[in-house]
C-alpha positions, 0 to 999 in steps of 0.5 A: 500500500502506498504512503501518499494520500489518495488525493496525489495517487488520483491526481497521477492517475493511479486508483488509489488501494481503498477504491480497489476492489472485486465486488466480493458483496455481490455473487459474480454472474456467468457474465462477470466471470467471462468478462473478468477472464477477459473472454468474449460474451459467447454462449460456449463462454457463457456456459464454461463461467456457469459451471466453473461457479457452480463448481467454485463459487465466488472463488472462481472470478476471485482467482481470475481477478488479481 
């Protein structure tokens, strides 16, 4: 985590770590999960996301994210 107050890590154009996030209060949908793996909307993609959540949960898009 950086020492700089947030106000200089914005006015460089970096996200400051308190802005950063996965969303981990919401349940990832199949669609969230392609999109984070960086795949198209397909409905092959879209059926490979549904079965890797229903497999692993909210781990799966957690494990893609960094």
């Amino acid at each position: 985590m950086s020492d700089e107050p947030e106000s200089i890590s914005v006015s460089r154009g970096v996200t400051p770590d308190s802005l950063l996030h996965t969303g981990a209060s919401d349940d990832p949908s199949p669609e969230d999960l392609v999109l984070a793996s960086g795949r198209d909307l397909t409905p092959h993609n879209l059926e490979w996301a549904q079965r890797r959540l229903a497999r692993e949960g909210r781990a799966a898009i957690d494990k893609t994210l960094p």
